[in-house]
C-alpha positions as CSV (number, residue, x, y, z in Angstrom):
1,X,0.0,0.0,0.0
2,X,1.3,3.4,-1.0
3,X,1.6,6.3,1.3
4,X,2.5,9.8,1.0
5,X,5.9,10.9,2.0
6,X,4.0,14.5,3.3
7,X,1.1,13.4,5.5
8,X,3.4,14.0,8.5
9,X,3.1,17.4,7.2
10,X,-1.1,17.6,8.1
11,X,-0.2,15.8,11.8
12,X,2.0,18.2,13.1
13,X,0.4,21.5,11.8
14,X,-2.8,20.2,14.0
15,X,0.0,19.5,16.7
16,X,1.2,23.3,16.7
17,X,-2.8,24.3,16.6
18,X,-3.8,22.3,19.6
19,X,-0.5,23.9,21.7
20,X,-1.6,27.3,20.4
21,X,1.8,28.0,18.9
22,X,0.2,28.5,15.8
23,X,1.1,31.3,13.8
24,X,-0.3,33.6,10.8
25,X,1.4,36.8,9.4
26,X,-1.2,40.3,9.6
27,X,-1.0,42.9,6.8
28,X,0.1,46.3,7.5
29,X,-0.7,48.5,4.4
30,X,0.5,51.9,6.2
31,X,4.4,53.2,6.2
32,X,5.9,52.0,9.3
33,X,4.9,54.5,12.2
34,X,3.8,54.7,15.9
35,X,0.4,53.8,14.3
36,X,0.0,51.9,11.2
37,X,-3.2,50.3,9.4
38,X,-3.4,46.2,10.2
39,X,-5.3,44.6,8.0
40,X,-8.0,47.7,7.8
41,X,-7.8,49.2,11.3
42,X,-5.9,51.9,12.8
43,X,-3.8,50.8,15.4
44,X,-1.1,52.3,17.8
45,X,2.4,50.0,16.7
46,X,3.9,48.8,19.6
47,X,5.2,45.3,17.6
48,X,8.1,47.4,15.7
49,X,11.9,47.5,15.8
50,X,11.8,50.8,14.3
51,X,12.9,52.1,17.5
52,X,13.9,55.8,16.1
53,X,10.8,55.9,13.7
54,X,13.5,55.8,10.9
55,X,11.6,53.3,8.6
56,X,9.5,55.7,7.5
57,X,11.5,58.4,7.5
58,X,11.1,60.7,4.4
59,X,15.0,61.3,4.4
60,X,15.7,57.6,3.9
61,X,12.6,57.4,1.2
62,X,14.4,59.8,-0.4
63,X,17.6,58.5,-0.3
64,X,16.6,54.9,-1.0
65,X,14.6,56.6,-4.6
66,X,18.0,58.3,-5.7
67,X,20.2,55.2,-5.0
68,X,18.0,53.1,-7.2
69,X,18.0,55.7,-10.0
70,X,21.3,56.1,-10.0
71,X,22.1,52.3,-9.6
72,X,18.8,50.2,-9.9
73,X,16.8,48.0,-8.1
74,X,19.2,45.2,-7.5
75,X,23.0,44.8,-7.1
76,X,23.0,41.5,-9.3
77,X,25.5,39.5,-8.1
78,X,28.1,39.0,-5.3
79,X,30.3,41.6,-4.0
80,X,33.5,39.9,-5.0
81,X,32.1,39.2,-8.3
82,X,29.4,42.5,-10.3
83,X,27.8,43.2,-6.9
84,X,29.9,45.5,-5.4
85,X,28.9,49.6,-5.2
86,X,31.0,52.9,-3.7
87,X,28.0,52.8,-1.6
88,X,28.2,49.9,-0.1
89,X,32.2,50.9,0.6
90,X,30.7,54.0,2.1
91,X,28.2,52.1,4.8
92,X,31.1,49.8,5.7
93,X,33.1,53.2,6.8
94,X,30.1,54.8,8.2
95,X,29.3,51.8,10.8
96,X,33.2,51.4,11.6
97,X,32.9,54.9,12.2
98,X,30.1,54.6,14.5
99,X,31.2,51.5,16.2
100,X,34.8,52.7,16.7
101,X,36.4,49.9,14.9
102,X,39.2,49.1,12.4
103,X,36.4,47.8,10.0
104,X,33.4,46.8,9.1
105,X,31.4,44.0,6.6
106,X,28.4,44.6,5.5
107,X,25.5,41.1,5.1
108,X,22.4,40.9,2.9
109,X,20.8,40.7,6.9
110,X,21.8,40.1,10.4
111,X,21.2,36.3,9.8
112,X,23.8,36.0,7.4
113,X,26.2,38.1,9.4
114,X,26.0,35.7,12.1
115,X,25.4,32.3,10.2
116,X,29.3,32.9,8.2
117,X,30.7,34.8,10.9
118,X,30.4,32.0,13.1
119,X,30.8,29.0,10.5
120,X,34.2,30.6,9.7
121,X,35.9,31.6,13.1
122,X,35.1,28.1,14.5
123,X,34.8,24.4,13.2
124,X,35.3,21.0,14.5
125,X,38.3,21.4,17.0
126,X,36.7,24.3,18.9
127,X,34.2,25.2,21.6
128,X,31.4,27.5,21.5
129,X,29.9,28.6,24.7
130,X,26.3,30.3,24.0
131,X,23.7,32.2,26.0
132,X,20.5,29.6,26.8
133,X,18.8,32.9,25.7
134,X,20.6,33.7,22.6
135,X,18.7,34.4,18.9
136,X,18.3,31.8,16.3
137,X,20.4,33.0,13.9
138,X,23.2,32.6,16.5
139,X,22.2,28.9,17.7
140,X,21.8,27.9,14.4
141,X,25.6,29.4,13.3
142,X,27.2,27.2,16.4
143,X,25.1,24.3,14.9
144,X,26.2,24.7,11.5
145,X,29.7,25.1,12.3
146,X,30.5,21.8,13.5
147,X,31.9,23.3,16.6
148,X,31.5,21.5,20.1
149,X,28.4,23.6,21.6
150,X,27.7,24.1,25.6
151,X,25.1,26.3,26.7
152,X,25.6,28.2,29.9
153,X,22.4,29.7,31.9
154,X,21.2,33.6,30.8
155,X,23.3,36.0,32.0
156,X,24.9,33.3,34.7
157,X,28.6,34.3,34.9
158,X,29.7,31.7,37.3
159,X,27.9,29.1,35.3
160,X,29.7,30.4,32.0
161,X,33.0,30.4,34.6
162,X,32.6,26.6,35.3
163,X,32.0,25.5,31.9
164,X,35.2,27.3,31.0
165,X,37.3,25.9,33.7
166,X,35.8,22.5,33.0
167,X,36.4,22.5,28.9
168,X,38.4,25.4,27.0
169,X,41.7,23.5,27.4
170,X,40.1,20.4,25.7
171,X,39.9,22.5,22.4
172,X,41.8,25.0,20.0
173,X,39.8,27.9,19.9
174,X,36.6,29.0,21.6
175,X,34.0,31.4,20.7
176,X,31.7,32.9,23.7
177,X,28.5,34.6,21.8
178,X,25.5,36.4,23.3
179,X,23.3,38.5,22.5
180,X,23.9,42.8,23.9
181,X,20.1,42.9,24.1
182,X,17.9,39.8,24.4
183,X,15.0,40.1,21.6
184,X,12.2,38.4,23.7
185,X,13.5,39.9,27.3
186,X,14.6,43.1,26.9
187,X,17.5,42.7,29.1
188,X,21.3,43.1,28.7
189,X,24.3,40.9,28.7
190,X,27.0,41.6,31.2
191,X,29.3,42.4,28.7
192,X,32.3,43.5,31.1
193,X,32.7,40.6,32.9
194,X,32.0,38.8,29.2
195,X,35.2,40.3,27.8
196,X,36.9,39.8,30.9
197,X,36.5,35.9,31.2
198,X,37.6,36.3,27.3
199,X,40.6,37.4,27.8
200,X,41.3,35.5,30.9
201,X,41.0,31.8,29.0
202,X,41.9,32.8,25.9
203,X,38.5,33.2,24.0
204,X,36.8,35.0,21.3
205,X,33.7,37.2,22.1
206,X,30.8,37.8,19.3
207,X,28.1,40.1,20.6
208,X,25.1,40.7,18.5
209,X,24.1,44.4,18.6
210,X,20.9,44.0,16.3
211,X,18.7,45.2,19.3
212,X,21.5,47.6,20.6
213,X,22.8,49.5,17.7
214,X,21.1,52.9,17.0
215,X,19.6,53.0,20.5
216,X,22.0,51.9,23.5
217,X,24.9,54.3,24.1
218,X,25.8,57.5,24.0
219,X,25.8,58.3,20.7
220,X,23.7,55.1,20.0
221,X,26.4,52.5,18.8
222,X,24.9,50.1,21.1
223,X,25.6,48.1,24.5
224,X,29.5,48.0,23.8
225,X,29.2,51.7,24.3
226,X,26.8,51.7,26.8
227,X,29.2,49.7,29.2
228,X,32.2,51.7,28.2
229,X,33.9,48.7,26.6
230,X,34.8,50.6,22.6
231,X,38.2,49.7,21.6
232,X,37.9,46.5,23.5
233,X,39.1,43.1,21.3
234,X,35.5,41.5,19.9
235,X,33.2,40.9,17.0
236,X,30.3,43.2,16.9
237,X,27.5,41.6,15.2
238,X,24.3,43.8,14.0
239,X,21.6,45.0,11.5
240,X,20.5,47.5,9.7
241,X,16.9,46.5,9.6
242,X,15.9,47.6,13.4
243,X,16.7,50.8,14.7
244,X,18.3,52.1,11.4
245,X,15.1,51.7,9.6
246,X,16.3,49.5,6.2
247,X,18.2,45.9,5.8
248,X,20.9,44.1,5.7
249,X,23.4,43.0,8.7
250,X,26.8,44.2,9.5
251,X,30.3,42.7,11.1
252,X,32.8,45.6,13.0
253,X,35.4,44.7,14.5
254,X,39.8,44.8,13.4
255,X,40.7,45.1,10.0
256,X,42.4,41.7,10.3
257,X,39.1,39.9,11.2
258,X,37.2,41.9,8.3
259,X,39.7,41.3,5.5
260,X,39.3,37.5,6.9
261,X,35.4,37.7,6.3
262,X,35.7,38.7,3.4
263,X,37.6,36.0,1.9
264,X,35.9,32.6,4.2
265,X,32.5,33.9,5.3
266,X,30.2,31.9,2.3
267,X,27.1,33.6,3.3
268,X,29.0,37.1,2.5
269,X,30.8,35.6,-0.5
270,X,28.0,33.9,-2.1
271,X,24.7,36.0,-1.6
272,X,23.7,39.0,-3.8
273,X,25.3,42.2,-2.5
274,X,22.8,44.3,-0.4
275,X,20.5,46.6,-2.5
276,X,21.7,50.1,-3.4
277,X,17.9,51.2,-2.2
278,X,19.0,49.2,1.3
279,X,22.1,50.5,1.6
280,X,21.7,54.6,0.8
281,X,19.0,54.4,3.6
282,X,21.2,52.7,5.9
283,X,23.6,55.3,5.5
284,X,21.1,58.1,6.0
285,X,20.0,56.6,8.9
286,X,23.7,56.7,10.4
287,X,24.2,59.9,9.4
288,X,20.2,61.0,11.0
289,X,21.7,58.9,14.5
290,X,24.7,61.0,14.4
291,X,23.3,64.6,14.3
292,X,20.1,63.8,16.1
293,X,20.7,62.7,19.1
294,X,17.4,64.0,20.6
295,X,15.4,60.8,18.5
296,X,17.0,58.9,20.7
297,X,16.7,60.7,23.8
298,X,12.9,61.2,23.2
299,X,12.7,57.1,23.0
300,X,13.9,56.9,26.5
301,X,11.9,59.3,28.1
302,X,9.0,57.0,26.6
303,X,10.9,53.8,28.0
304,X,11.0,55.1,31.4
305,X,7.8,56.5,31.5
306,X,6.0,53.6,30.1
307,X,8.5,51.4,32.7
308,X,7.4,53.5,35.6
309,X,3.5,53.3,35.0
310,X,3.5,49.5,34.1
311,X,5.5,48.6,37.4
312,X,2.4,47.0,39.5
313,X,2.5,44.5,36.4
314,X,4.6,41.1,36.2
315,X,7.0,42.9,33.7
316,X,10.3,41.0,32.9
317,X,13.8,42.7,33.7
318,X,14.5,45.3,31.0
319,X,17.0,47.7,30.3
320,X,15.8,48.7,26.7
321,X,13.0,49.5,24.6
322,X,11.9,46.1,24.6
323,X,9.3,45.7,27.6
324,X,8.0,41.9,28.2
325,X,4.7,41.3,30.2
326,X,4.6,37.9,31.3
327,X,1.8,35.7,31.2
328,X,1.3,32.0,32.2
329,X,-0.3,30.3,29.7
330,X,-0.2,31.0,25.5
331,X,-3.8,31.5,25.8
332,X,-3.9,34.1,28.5
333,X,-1.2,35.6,25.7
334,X,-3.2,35.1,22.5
335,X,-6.3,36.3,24.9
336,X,-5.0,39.4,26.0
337,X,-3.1,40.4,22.1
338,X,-6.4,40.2,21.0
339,X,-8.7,42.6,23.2
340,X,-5.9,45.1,22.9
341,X,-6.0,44.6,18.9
342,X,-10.2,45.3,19.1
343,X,-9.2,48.3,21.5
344,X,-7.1,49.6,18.2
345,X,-2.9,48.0,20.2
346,X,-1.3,46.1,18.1
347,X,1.3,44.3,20.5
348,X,2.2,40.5,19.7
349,X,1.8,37.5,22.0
350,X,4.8,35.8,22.0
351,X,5.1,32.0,23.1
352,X,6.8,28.4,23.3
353,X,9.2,27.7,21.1
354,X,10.4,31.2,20.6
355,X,10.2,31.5,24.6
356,X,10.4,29.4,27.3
357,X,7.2,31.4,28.9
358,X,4.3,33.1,27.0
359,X,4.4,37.1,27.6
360,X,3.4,40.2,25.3
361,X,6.0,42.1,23.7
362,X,5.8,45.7,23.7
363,X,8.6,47.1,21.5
364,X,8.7,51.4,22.3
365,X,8.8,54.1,19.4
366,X,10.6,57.3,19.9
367,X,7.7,58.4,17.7
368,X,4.9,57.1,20.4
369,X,3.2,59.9,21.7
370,X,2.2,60.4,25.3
371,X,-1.2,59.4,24.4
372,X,-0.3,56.6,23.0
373,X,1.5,55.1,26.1
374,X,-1.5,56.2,28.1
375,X,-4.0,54.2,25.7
376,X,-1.9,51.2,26.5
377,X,-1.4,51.8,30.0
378,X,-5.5,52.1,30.3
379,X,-6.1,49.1,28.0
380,X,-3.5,46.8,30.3
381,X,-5.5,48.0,33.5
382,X,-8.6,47.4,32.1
383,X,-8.0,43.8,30.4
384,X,-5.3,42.2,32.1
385,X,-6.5,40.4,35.3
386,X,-9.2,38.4,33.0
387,X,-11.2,35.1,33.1
């Protein structure tokens, strides 16, 4: 009897459905703002990375129109091969700039960044010690680079300590990676005491700055910055699709480790350069960072204010513009997504597998007006303690 190789397909889609980790994309047919249009209805945006309110900023529109006149829509091929632009020279420069580094690469995202960052700095002989809490892209990296992986608990020093005492000398090289700012938390690595225990057992450190860069810091470069560690030894790992309103990912770091990149890294080698549209707005969004340091100032007044008037709730640790309510179960989460969404707040429920515990995700605008931090603090007193 004959049987089709798919059906698993069927039985584990109604497996996801019955744990209410289903999920569905929603249409947004607005430019990217503190309030958008999902799927017909006015909302107030509080799912965004657009941190700054850059996305839909009519200085990188602008820019993003001229690049493509200039150069077209598409860079059409690699950057070692026809893909290569002055522009894209130019962003490399700007972020180094930024950053404080010898260098910088520039990705087609932040996934690629850290997918052949990490496949070529490690392989078979070496160690990677990882964050419980870390992103995909960086989990799936370690995996893909044949590299003996051990997780150490989030955030736990002594943990990361005693796995360090108890393997590094069993290996050639070892690669500690971590997020700066944890996506679905909101919270920060200790990054000190990260490149301390670096240095100290001989290790390389890769942070991922995608949440940090543009917003943490004093001049926004992100959470290396923020803890006074620039000119340290590390790889700084980002994007250019969050707080800088475009996208493509980015590498900083010595000019060494850059010029290495370029010549190992397959998913930099052999991916279509970034898109001149992608890349001009990137580099106005730098340069809008740079010379406009009261965008970011304005998104922290909202963090605080929106910190300090949500503190009677079960809100996770944050130091960011990422602020986590958690909830017990994916259907209190679903639940209470959903009668902010009918009272016009879009803010997603996030649950298992992404997170060990359900929770809403309220990601802060520099662009959110006062009244639009009130709505959701009345909405979150009105609806959260339900049946």
């Amino acid at each position: 009897m004959s049987s089709n190789p798919y059906d698993w397909l069927e039985k584990s889609l109604a497996t996801i459905h019955r744990a209410n980790w289903y999920r569905s994309v929603k249409t947004i047919d607005s430019l990217p703002d503190a309030v958008v249009n999902l799927e017909g209805k006015k909302v107030i945006n509080f799912a965004s990375n657009d941190y700054l309110g850059l996305a839909g900023d009519e200085r990188l529109i602008e820019a993003a129109i001229q690049a493509t006149q200039q150069y077209g829509t598409g860079s059409t091929g690699s950057r070692l091969l026809s893909g290569h632009r002055e522009l894209h020279q130019e962003l490399e420069n700007a972020i180094a700039s930024l950053k404080q580094t010898e260098s910088a690469l520039v990705f087609s995202s932040g996934y690629l960044a850290n997918l052949g960052t990490i496949t070529t700095l490690v392989g078979q002989k070496d160690l990677i010690l990882t964050d419980k809490y870390n992103h995909s892209s960086l989990k799936n990296g370690a995996k893909l680079s044949g590299a003996k992986i051990i997780e150490y608990n989030h955030c736990d020093i002594p943990d990361l300590i005693l796995k360090l005492q108890q393997n590094r000398s069993l290996y050639r090289r070892c690669l500690i990676i971590t997020d700066s700012v944890f996506s679905m938390d909101g919270d920060l690595c200790p990054l000190p005491q990260l490149i301390s225990l670096a240095e100290q057992f001989d290790c390389m450190l890769l942070v991922d700055e995608a949440h940090a860069t543009g917003v943490m810091g004093k001049t926004g470069a992100g959470c290396v910055e923020h803890f006074n560690c620039t000119g340290k030894q590390l790889i700084q790992i980002g994007t250019l699709s969050k707080a800088l309103g475009s996208l493509g990912g980015y590498v900083a770091g010595s000019a060494t480790l850059i010029d290495f990149l370029r010549n190992r890294a397959p998913s930099w080698i052999y991916t279509t350069a970034l898109s001149p549209a992608d890349t001009a707005a990137a580099l106005s969004a730098i340069a809008i960072i740079q010379t406009e340091p009261s965008r970011r100032k304005q998104l922290w007044r909202n963090i605080h204010y929106l910190q300090q008037q949500l503190s009677q709730f079960n809100l996770l640790p944050s130091a960011s513009p990422i602020i986590c309510l958690g909830l017990t179960t994916p259907e209190q989460a679903l639940k209470l997504a959903q009668q902010l969404t009918e009272a016009g707040i879009f803010a997603p429920a996030i649950r298992p597998p992404t997170v060990p515990t359900s929770r809403l995700r309220f990601s802060v605008m520099a662009t959110h007006q006062t009244e639009h931090l009130q709505q959701l603090i009345t909405q979150l007193t009105s609806n959260y303690y339900f049946s």
